[in-house]
N, C-alpha and C positions, 0 to 999 in steps of 0.2 A: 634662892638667894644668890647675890652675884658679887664677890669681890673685882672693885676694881682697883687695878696697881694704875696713877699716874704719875709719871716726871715732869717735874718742870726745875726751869731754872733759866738763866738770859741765852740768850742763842752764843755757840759755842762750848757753853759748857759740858756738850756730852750727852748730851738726854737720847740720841739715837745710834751714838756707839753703845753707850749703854744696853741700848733695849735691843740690839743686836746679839750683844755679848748675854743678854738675859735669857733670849733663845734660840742659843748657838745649838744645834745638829737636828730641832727642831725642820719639818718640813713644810715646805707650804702647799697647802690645800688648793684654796681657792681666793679668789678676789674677789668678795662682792664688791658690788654699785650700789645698788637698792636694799632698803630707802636711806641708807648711812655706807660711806664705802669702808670699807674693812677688809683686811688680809686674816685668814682661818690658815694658823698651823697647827700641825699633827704632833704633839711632844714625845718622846720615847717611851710616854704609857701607855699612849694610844687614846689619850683624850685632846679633844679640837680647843686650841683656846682664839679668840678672834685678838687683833692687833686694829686699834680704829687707825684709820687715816688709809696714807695712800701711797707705795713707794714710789720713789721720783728722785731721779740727779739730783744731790745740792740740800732742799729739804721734802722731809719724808713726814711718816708721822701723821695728826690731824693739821699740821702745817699745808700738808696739801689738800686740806678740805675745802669747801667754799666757805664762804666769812657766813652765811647762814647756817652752817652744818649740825649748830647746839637746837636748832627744833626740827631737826631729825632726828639727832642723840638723845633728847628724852624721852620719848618712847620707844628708838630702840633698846636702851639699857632699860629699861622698867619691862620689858617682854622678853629679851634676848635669850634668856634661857641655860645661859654658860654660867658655869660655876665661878669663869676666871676671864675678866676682861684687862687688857693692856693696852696701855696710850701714853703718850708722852707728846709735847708740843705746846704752841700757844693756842691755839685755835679753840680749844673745847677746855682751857686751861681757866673758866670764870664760873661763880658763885653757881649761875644758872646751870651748868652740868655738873656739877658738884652734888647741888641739893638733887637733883635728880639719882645721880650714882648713890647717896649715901641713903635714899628712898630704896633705891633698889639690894641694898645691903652693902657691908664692910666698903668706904672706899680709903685707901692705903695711900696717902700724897706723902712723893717724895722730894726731896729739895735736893738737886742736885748742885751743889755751890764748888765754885771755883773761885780764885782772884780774876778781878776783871783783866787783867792781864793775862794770863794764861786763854780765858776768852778771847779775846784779844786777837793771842796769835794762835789760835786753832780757827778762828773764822778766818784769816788772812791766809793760812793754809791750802783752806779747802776752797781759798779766791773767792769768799762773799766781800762783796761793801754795803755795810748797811748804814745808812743816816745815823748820824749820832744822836740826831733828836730822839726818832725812831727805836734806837735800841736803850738811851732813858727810860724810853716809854714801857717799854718789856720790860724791864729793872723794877720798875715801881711797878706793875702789874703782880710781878711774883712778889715783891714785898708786902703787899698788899693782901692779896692771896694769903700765905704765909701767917701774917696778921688774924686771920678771921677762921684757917683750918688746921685741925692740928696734921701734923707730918713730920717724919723723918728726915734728917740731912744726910746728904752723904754725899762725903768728900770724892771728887768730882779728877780729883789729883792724881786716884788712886788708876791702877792699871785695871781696865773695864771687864776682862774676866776677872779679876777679886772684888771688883766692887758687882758684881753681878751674884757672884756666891754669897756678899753682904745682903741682898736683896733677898736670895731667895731663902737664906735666914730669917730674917725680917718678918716672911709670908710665908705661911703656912703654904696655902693653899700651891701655891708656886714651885716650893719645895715637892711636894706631891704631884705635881707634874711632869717634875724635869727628874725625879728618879730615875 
């Protein structure tokens, strides 16, 4: 059985300082490619948890997946074999990997909520311009989302190692990792 921890929330909010801060001293394995890319780190117990997506300047995450990447994610999460999968982003952030993760056991969706203004200016920080139609568009995605699965909020405001010790509260399984 495989829990999986996802974030989401509108770009800016934090979704990958977060998952940063979630496994800070945590080491990194390996990068797969195939047939889903994913980053495998080593926790301080000595258990491998994978991270899907991709790191990359700017956005990371399954944000750097290809826009087809949900029909590779449903058979890898249905095979994968990890106790403990992590993602955060838009890209694998719909119904279809969803139903798939919560086939494959526990999935844990969190909401990572901010005022659009603090989003705002964390995206102008780190120098993104995104369309405003476009980041609508992710607004109502998560709300939507949000609407159909149950999940956790968390405040978005808070300084990313506390809200990361929130999380791993939250998760059992996470908690017993990062021992």
């Amino acid at each position: 059985m495989t829990t999986t921890v996802y974030l989401v929330g509108e770009p800016g909010a934090g979704k990958s300082t977060l998952m940063a801060a979630m496994r800070a001293g945590w080491g990194e394995l390996a990068l797969e490619k195939r047939p889903l890319r994913h980053v495998l780190w080593q926790t301080p117990t000595g258990a491998v948890v994978p991270e899907l997506g991709w790191p990359r300047e700017g956005f990371g995450g399954t944000d750097a997946l290809p826009m087809d990447a949900v029909r590779h994610a449903e058979p890898w999460i249905a095979t994968c074999g990890y106790q403990l999968v992590l993602a955060e982003g838009d890209r694998l952030a719909c119904d279809r990997f969803f139903q798939a993760a919560t086939a494959a056991g526990p999935l844990v969706l969190l909401h990572v909520d901010v005022p659009a203004e603090l989003a705002e200016a964390r995206r102008a920080q780190r120098g993104t311009e995104q369309n405003a139609t476009w980041l609508q568009g992710r607004r109502t995605k998560v709300t939507n989302l949000l609407a159909k699965w149950p999940h956790g909020v968390l405040d978005g405001r808070q300084p990313p190692a506390e809200l990361a010790q929130v999380v791993r509260q939250l998760v059992p399984q996470l908690q017993a990792v990062a021992a």
